[in-house]
C-alpha positions, 0 to 999 in steps of 0.5 A, a space after each residue: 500500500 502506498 506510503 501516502 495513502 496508508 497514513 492518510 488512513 490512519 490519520 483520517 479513518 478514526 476522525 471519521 469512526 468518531 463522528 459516526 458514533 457522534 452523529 445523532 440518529 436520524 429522527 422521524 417527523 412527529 406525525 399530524 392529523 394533517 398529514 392523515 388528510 394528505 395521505 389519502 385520496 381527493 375526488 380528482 384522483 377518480 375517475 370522473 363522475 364521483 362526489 365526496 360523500 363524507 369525510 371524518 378525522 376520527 378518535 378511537 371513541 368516534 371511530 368506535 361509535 361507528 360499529 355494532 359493538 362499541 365497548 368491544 371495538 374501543 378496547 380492539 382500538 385500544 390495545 393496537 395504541 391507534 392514535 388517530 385516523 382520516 376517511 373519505 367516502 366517494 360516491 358515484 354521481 352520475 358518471 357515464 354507464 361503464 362494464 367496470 365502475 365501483 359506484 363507491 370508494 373508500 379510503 382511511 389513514 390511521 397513525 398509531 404509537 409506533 411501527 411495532 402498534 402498526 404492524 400489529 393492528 395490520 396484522 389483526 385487521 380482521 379481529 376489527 371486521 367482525 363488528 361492521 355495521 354491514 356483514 361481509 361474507 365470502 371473503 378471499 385473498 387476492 394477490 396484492 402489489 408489493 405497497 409499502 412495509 407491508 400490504 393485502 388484499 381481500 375480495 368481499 361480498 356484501 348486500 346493500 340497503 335493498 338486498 342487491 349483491 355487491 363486490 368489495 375489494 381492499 387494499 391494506 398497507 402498512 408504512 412505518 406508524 401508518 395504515 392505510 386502506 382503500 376499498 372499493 364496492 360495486 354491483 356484482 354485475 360491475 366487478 372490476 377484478 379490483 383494479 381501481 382499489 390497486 390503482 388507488 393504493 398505489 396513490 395512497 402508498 406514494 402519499 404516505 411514502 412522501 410525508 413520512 420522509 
C-alpha cells in the first residue's frame, strides 16, 4: 500500500469512526392529523363522475361509535395504541354507464404509537371486521402489489340497503406508524377484478411514502 495513502488512513479513518458514533440518529417527523388528510385520496384522483360523500378525522371513541359493538371495538382500538385516523367516502354521481365502475370508494389513514402498534393492528385487521355495521361474507385473498412495509388484499361480498349483491375489494398497507386502506364496492354485475382499489393504493402508498420522509 502506498506510503501516502496508508497514513492518510490512519490519520483520517478514526476522525471519521468518531463522528459516526457522534452523529445523532436520524429522527422521524412527529406525525399530524394533517398529514392523515394528505395521505389519502381527493375526488380528482377518480375517475370522473364521483362526489365526496363524507369525510371524518376520527378518535378511537368516534371511530368506535361507528360499529355494532362499541365497548368491544374501543378496547380492539385500544390495545393496537391507534392514535388517530382520516376517511373519505366517494360516491358515484352520475358518471357515464361503464362494464367496470365501483359506484363507491373508500379510503382511511390511521397513525398509531409506533411501527411495532402498526404492524400489529395490520396484522389483526380482521379481529376489527367482525363488528361492521354491514356483514361481509365470502371473503378471499387476492394477490396484492408489493405497497409499502407491508400490504393485502381481500375480495368481499356484501348486500346493500335493498338486498342487491355487491363486490368489495381492499387494499391494506402498512408504512412505518401508518395504515392505510382503500376499498372499493360495486354491483356484482360491475366487478372490476379490483383494479381501481390497486390503482388507488398505489396513490395512497406514494402519499404516505412522501410525508413520512
Amino acid at each position: 500500500m502506498n506510503q501516502c495513502i496508508r497514513l492518510f488512513i490512519l490519520l483520517v479513518a478514526p476522525l471519521m469512526l468518531a463522528a459516526a458514533c457522534n452523529r445523532a440518529p436520524a429522527v422521524q417527523r412527529v406525525l399530524t392529523d394533517d398529514d392523515l388528510r394528505v395521505m389519502t385520496l381527493t375526488v380528482n384522483d377518480l375517475p370522473p363522475g364521483f362526489r365526496l360523500a363524507e369525510e371524518w378525522l376520527s378518535d378511537n371513541q368516534a371511530y368506535a361509535e361507528r360499529l355494532t359493538n362499541p365497548e368491544q371495538a374501543r378496547a380492539v382500538l385500544d390495545g393496537w395504541g391507534r392514535a388517530a385516523g382520516f376517511s373519505s367516502l366517494f360516491a358515484l354521481a352520475g358518471a357515464p354507464d361503464r362494464p367496470r365502475q365501483p359506484s363507491m370508494i373508500a379510503v382511511s389513514s390511521e397513525r398509531f404509537a409506533d411501527a411495532d402498534h402498526a404492524r400489529q393492528a395490520f396484522a389483526e385487521q380482521e379481529n376489527l371486521r367482525e363488528y361492521a355495521q354491514r356483514p361481509f361474507y365470502a371473503r378471499s385473498p387476492y394477490k396484492a402489489p408489493a405497497l409499502g412495509r407491508q400490504s393485502a388484499a381481500d375480495r368481499m361480498f356484501t348486500t346493500d340497503e335493498s338486498g342487491a349483491g355487491l363486490v368489495v375489494y381492499a387494499v391494506t398497507l402498512r408504512n412505518g406508524p401508518i395504515v392505510a386502506t382503500v376499498s372499493t364496492s360495486a354491483r356484482l354485475d360491475k366487478d372490476d377484478k379490483g383494479a381501481h382499489a390497486i390503482r388507488l393504493a398505489r396513490l395512497v402508498a406514494e402519499r404516505i411514502d412522501g410525508q413520512l420522509k
